[in-house]
N, C-alpha and C positions, 0 to 999 in steps of 0.2 A: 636202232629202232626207227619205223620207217613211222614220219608224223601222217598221218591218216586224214589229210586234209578235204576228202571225200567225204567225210564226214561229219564237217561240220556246216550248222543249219542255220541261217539267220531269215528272223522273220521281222519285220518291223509293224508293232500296233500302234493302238492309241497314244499308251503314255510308255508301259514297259517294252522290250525288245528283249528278246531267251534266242542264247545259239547252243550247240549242245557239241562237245569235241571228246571224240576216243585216244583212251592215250594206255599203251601197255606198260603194265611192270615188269621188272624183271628180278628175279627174286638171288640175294647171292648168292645163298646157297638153295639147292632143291628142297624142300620142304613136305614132311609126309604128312598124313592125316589117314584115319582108316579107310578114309575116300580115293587114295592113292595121291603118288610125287603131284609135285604144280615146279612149275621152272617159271611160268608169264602167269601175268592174270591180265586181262582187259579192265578197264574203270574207263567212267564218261564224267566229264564235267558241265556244268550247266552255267552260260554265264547269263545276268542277267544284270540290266541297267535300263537305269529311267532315262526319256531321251530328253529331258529337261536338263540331266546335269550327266553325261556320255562319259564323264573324268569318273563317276566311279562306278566298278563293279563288283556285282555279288559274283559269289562263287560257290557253288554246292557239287557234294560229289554223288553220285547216281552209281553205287558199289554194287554191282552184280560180283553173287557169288555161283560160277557154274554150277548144277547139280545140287544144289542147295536151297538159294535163295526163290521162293515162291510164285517171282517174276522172270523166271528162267525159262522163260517161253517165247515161242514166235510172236513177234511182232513186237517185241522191245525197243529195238531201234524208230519204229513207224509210231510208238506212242510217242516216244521223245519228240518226235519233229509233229506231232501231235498238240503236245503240251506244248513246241515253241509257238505254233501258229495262232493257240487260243489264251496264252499266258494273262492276258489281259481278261480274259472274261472267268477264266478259271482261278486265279492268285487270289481271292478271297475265303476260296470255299473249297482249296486244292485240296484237304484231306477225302471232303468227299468224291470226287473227281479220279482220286488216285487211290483209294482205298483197296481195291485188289494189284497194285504196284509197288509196295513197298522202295523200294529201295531208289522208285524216284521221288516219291511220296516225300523220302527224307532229302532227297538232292536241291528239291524245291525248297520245300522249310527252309534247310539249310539255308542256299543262297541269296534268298528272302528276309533272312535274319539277317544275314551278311552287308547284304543290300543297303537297309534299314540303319544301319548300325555305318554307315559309312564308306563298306568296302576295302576295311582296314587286315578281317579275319579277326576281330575281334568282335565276335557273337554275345557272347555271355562274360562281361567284365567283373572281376572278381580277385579276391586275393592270388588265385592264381593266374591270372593275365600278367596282375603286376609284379610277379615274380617274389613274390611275399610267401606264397604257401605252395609245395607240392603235392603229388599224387601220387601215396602209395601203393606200388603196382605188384601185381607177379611176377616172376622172370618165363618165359615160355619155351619147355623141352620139345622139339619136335621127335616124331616117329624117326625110328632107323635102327641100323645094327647096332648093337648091344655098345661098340667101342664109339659109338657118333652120340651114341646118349648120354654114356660117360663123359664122355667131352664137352658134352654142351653141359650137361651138371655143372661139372666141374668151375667152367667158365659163369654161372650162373652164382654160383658161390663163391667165386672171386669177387665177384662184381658187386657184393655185396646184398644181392637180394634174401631176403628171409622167408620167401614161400616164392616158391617153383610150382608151376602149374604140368604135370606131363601128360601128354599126349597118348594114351594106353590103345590097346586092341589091335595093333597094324604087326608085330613083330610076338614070336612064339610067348603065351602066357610066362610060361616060366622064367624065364629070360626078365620080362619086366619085371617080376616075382624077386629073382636075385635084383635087379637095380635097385629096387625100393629097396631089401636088404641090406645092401651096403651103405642106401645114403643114411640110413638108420643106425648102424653100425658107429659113424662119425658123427652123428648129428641127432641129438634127439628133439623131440615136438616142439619144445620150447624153445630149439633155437632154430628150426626146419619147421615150418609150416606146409604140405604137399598134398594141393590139386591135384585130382585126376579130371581127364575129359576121354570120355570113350567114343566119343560121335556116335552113340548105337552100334558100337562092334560089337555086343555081347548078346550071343544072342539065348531065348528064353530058357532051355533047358537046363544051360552050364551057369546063369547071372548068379544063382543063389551062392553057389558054389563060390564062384572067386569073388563074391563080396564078400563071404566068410573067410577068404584066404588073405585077402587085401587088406581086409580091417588088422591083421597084424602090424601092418606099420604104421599106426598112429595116424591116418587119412583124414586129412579135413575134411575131403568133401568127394564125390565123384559124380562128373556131369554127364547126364544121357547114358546110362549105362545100356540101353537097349533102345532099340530104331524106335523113332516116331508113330504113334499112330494107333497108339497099343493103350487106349487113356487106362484099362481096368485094370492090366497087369502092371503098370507103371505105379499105380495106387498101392497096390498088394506091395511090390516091390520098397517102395517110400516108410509103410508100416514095419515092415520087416527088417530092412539093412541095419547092418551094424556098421556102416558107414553113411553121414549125410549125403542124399541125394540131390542135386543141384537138375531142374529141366532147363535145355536149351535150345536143341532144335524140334521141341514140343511145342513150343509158341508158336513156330513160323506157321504161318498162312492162318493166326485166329486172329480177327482182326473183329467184331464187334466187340465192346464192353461185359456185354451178358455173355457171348463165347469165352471171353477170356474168366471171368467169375466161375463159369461152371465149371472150367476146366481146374483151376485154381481149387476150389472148392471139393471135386471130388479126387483130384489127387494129391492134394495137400503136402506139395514137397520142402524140403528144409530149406530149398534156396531156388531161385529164379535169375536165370543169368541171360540178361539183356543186351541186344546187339542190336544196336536201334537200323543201321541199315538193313535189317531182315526182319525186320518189326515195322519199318514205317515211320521212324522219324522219333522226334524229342518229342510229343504232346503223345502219338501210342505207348511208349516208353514209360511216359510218367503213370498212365490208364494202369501199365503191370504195377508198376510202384505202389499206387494206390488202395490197388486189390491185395498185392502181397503183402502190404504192412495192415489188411484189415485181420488176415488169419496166421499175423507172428509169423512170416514166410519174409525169409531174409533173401536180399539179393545182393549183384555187383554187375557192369555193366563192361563188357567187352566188346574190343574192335572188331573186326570182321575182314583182315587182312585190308581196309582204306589206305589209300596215299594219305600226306600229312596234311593233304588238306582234309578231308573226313575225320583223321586222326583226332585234329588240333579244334575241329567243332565237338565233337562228342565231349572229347576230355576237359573245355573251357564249361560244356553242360554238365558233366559229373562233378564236377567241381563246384559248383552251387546246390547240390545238392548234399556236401557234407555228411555222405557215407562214410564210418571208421575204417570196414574190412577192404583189402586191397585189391585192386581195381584191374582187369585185366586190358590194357594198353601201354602196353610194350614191342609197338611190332611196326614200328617206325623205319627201325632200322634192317628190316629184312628185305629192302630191295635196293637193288645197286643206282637205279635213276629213280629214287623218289624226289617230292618237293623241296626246295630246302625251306626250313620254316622255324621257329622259335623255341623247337619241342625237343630237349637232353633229357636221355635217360642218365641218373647219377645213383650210386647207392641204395637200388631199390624201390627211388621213387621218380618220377616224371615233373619237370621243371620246364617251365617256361619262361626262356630270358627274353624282355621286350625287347634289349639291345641288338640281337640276330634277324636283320633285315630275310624278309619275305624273297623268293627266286621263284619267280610263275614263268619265266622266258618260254617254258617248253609245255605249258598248257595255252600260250599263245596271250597270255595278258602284258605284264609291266613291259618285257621288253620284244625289240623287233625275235621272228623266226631266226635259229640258224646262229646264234650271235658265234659261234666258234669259227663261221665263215669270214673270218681277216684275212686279209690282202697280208700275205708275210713278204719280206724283203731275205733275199736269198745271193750275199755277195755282190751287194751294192745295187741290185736289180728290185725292184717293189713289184710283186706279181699276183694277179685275184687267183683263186683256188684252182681254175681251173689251166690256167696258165704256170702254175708251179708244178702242181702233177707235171703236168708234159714236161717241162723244162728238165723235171728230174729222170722221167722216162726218156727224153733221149739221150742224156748224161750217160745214163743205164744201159744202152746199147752200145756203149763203146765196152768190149770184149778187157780190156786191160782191167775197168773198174771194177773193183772188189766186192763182196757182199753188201757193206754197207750201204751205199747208193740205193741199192736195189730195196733195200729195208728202210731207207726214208723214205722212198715214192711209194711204198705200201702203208707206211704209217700216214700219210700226208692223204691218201683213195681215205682210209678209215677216218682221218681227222675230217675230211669235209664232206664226207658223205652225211647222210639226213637218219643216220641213228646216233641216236642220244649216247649211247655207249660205245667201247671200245675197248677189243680184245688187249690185256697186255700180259707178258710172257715175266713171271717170277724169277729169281736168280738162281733160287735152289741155295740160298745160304742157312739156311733151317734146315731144310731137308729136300725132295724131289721136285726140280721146275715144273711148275706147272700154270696154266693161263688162268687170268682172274680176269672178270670182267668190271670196270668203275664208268665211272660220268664224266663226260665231259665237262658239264656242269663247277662239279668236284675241283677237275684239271684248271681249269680257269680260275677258279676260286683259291685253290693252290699256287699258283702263278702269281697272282694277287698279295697274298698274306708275304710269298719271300720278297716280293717285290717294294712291299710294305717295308719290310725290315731293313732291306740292302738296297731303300732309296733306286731301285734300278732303272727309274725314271730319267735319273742321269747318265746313263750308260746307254751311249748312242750304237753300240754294237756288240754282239755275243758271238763268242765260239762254239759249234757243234763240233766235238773230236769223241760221243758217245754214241754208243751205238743207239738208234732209234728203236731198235727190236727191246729195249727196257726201257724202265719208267724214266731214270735219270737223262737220256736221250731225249726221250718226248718231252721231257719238261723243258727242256732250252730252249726247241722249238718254240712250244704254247706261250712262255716268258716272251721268246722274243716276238712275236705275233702280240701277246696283248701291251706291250710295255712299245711296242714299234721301231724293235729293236734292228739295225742290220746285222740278219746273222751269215757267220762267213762258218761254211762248213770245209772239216779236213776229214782224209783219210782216219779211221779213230786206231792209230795202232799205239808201239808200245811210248813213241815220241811222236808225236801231232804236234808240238810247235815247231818243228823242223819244216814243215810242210808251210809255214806264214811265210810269208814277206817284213820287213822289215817298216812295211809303211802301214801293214797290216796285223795291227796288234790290237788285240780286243781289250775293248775297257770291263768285259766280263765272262766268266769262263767256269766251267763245270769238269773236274776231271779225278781220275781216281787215283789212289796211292802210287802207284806203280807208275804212272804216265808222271807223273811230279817228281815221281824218282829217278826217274829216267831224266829228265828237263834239267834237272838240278846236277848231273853228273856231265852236260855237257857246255861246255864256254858260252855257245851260240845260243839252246833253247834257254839255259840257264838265265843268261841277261831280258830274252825278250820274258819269261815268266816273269820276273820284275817288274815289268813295264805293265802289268797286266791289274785295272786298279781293285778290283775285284775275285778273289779265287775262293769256289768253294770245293772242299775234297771230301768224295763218299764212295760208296761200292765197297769197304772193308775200313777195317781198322789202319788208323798212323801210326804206324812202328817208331818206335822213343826215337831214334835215331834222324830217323826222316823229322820229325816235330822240331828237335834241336837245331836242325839245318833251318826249319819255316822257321821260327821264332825271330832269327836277325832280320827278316825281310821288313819291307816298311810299308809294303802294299796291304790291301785288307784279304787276309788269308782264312777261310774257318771248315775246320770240322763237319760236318754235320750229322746230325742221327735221324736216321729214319726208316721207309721198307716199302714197298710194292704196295702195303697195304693201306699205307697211309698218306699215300699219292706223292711218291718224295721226300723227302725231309719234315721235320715237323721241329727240330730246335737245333741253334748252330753252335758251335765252341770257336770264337778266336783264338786263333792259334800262334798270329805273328806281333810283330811289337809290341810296346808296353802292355796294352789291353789284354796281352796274352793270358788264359784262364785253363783251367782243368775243369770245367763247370759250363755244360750243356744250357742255353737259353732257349724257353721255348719262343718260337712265334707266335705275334698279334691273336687272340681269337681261340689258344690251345691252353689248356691247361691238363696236370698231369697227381697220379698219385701214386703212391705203390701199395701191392696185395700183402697177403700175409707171409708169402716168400719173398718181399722184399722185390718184387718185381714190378717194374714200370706197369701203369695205364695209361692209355693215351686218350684225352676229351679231348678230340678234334670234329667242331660242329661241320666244318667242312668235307667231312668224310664221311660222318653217320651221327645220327642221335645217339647211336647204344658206345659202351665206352671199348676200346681197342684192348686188349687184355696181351699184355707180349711176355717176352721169356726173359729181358732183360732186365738186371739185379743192379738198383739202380741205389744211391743213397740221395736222399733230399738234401738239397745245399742252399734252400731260398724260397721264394713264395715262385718265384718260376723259373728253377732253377735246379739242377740233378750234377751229378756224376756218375758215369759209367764203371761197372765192377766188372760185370762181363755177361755171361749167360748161363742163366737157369741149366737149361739141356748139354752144357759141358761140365756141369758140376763132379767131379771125384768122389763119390762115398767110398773114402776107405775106413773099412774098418767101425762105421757108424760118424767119425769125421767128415765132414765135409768141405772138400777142397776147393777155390777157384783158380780154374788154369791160369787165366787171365792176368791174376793174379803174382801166380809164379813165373809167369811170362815177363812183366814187367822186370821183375827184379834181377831177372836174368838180362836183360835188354841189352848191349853193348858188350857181351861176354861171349857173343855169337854170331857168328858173321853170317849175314843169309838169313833165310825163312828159317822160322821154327817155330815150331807149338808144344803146347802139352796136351797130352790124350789122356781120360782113363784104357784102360788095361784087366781081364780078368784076372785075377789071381785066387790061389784057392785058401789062401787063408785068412783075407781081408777082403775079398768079394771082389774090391779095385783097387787097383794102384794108379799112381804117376808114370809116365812114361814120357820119353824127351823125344822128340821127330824132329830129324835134322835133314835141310836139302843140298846135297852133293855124293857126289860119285865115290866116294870111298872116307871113309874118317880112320885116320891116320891113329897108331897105339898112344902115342903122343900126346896126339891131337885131342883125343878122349880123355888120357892121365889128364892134362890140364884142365880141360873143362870139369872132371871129376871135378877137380881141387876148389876150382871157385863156387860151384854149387855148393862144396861143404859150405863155405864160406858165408854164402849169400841166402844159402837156405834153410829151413829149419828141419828134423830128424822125418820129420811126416810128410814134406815140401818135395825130397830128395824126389826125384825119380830113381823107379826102380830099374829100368833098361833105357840105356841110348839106342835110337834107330838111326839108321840114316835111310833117305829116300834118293834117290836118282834125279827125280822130278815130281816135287808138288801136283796133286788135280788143285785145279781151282773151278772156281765158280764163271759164268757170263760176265761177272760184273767184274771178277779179277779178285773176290775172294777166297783164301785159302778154302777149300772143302776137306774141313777135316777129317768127317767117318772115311769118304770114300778114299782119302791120301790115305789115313791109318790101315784101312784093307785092304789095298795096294802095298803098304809097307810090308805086312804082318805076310800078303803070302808071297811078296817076291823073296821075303827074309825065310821063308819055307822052302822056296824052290832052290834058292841059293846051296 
């Protein structure tokens, strides 16, 4: 994201000085509305500070919604630099000033408030500033195919929220018709609460119609069922449904008191839903409050897609306000370079920890521009950014050097170029690789919390022998860039400490199963892994055998769990001497729970406010503290049992020479079975009898696999994970063509 520094406007007056800076979001996933996808949105911040005391600044956000919000007109930007040149004559009487502006209208207040108050972002102090009370929220369904809504349900009720707000009108009636069905089906009123928001998809002829069809599933409420603008039939409408009508974007652009009263008054709807950037600020806001609690007209107050700094003012103001119904601000965590700020969504409600220090670096306040641009030290050389690019681009022209080279100096253009984000490429150990975009921000902050843990402050030098093209690559990098580490980079093949020198041995090192396996089978790499005071192993599972071998070692050896998603590791297992444990730790700043399958969530503030929902079956061993079972998506249902591979993997451990997994299998009289995948070129009549024999042994009558396979050759993963579907259908049709 390129920072927009054309954009920003400084004025200096009397007492205050306003500069005003654009900054894009990028949302992680694409987002519908009946208004069509959004991938960015633009927002502008307004800062302002008195020049008597220049140490502190307000902050307000100035939330243009395109095609929406009522100040979506030319000459937006020319007002802003407007309001900075007169902030001093106008910051008394700014609502009237900005009263056809909304959404600077509230940028102002805001940062005013802010101002006021210190320059801390703490606006309206409250039991929920100090972490005393939170804010029960909606979970938010966006528009999409039928199986993206499912999806996001689904994760919406893991997550623990008890009213889901969905997005209707953008995808075939019926389709949302059957969704509501099913979440019905599983869940009734009392324990599903379901919002609708139409944005005005419905239009006049058909509205009657599917409110009569919709009120079949027990509908709290449904917002804007028909476009703005329409005050007589919206009235009609409000008398008639057999679902609560909630107005939304009927407010925007009423902005005197008598406007809003009449409007109020002749359409009399059951709920008013407040979005104060498209309203005008916290004092228009309260004007609705006011009017709708004269005629029994209940409301709730929603974001409006703000970063977390707009987020974190609105929700500090609803929060004095001591509303019961559940509040719609949960949309923190929808873009990949938001603020970092104080604000965890947990079980349905919105928390605010005092303890999660404020990250403004990249709206240009706390800290300098750029902070990801460090001088990295690269094989004993210290190099500024632009001087390492080169160094790696002419490395890269030597015709001998492998892909990887050439995939640092791409990762290294991405790390210090001037977007906030950066593409990084998944492993495909779930399912199909594919690119997700995170924060640098994030990255650094990541770098941090392991750095925290593993002390790596002391560790004057790191090995890259990862590939840079994934997360676990980059992260050695960014460590050894923010910890000022010397990193000595190797070829990353299947043995990379063969490539050191003997005087060149790192005191910390990142590497995966298979490269340790390798190290450990040969005299030379085997002793310098020793030497090595720090090792962490990720990219797949430690096979029993390999662990047995780390266990004697005396250096610090660990585990780790983690995934693309959650920017690296997020908890580690020792693995070697005494301290050795079966029991995942999480890092400084994370904590963790499991859903009703028994499956891991991840609260990691460093990655997002909303919580990480994964597929891993985890058991609780501690206040921060799990074991690994295995995964959800490999589960066996035979027969209505439910097996874990992971499981029988274990117990087979040391009875198998080589790779081996278990797989389900169709079968037609139990739906699935077990199945054993074995890697080598032929298994022997013997070879098989034997292994028969100890499985009886070891396993139980439902455990048994039902077919031995053999493979040739394992697919694996980037990262040097087994891939088990795609090895299994490689197995099943080379065992065809055979």
């Amino acid at each position: 994201m390129e920072i927009q520094t054309e954009a920003r406007f400084f004025i200096f007056g009397e007492m205050l000085k306003a500069s005003w800076y654009k900054y894009k979001l990028i949302f992680r996933h694409p987002s519908g509305t009946s208004r069509g996808i959004m991938h960015e949105k633009e927002t502008r911040f307004l800062h302002l500070m008195d020049e008597e005391h220049p140490e502190i600044i307000g902050i307000g956000e100035c939330n243009l919604l395109k095609g929406l919000s009522c100040d979506d007109r030319p000459g937006y930007e020319p007002m802003l630099n407007w309001v900075c040149l007169n902030i001093n004559r106008i910051s008394e009487n700014f609502h009237f000033f900005l009263k056809d502006w909304p959404s600077i209208r509230l940028g102002l207040e805001m940062g005013l408030i802010d101002l006021q108050q210190g320059g801390n972002r703490f606006l309206f102090p409250s039991e929920f500033t100090r972490g005393e009370k939170a804010i029960h929220i909606n979970g938010l369904v966006w528009m999409g195919d039928k199986d993206f809504m499912l999806h996001q349900i689904g994760e919406k009720l893991d997550q623990g929220f008890s009213v889901i707000k969905m997005k209707v009108g953008a995808i075939d009636f019926e389709a949302e018709c059957a969704l509501l069905e099913y979440i019905r089906t599983k869940y009734d009123q009392n324990t599903i609460s379901i919002r609708l928001d139409a944005n005005g998809a419905f239009s006049p002829d058909v509205v009657s119609h599917k409110l009569k069809k919709l009120s079949q599933y027990q509908i709290h409420s449904l917002e804007q069922p028909i476009p703005a603008g329409q005050p007589d039939l919206m009235a009609e409408i409000c008398r008639n449904s057999p679902i609560p009508i909630a107005l939304d974007e009927e407010l925007i652009g009423v902005h005197s008191i008598d406007e809003k009263r009449r409007l109020l008054e002749m359409i009399h709807p059951h709920f008013i839903v407040l979005k104060p950037s498209l309203l005008g600020g916290f004092e228009a806001s309260s004007e609705w409050i006011s009017l709708a609690q004269e005629i029994n007209t209940g409301w709730w107050v929603t974001s409006a897609l703000e970063s977390n700094i707009g987020l974190n003012a609105i929700a500090q103001w609803t929060a004095t306000l001591n509303n019961p119904l559940p509040q719609g601000l949960g949309t923190g965590s929808l873009f990949t370079n938001n603020i970092r700020a104080p604000l965890v969504v947990r079980n349905g409600f919105l928390h605010y920890y005092p303890e999660i220090e404020w990250d403004l670096k990249f709206i240009g306040i706390n800290k300098e521009h750029y902070c990801w641009k460090l001088p990295l030290t690269l094989n004993g050389q210290t190099l500024n950014p632009e001087d390492a690019i080169s160094l790696v681009e002419d490395l890269s022209k030597d015709h001998s050097v492998e892909i990887w080279l050439p995939e640092l100096g791409k990762f290294l253009k991405q790390w210090y170029s001037n977007e906030e984000i950066i593409t990084v490429n998944t492993s495909g150990s779930t399912g199909k690789p594919k690119e997700i975009q995170i924060s640098k921000t994030a990255m650094i902050d990541s770098a941090r919390v392991t750095g925290e843990y593993l002390q790596l402050f002391n560790h004057s030098n790191a090995l890259l022998c990862l590939s840079t093209r994934y997360i676990a690559g980059m992260m050695m990098v960014v460590r050894a860039m923010v910890y000022k580490q010397n990193l000595i980079y190797v070829n990353p093949d299947g043995n990379p400490l063969m490539h050191l020198s003997e005087e060149n041995i790192p005191a910390f090192a990142a590497m995966i199963p298979a490269q340790v396996y390798n190290a450990l089978d040969n005299p030379v790499s085997a002793l310098r892994l020793k030497k090595i005071r720090t090792l962490i192993i990720g990219g797949g599972e430690i096979h029993t055998l390999l662990e047995e071998k780390l266990k004697s070692l005396q250096n610090a050896v660990y585990a780790t769990f983690g995934m693309t998603e959650t920017i690296s590791h997020i908890a580690l297992r020792r693995i070697s001497g005494q301290k050795a444990t079966t029991n995942y730790t999480t890092l400084p700043g994370i904590t963790f729970s499991a859903d009703d399958r028994g499956c891991l969530v991840i609260h990691a503030p460093h990655v997002g406010s909303e919580p990480l929902v994964t597929n891993d079956i985890i058991e609780i061993t501690g206040k921060n503290q799990f074991a690994w079972l295995g995964r959800y998506d490999n589960i066996i249902n035979r027969g209505g049992v439910k097996l874990n591979p992971e499981v029988i993997e274990k117990k087979l451990a040391g009875k198998i020479s080589g790779l081996f997994f278990i797989a389900p299998f169709p079968d037609a009289r139990f739906g699935q079975v077990p199945v054993l995948i074995v890697e080598n070129e032929i298994m022997l009549i013997d070879e098989k009898q034997r292994l028969e024999e100890s499985m009886e042994k070891l396993l139980s009558r439902i455990e048994k696999p039902f077919h031995i396979f053999h493979s040739r050759k394992f697919e694996l993963t980037g990262s040097g994970k087994i891939n088990r579907m795609a090895t299994l259908q490689k197995t099943v049709t080379d065992r065809l063509m055979d």
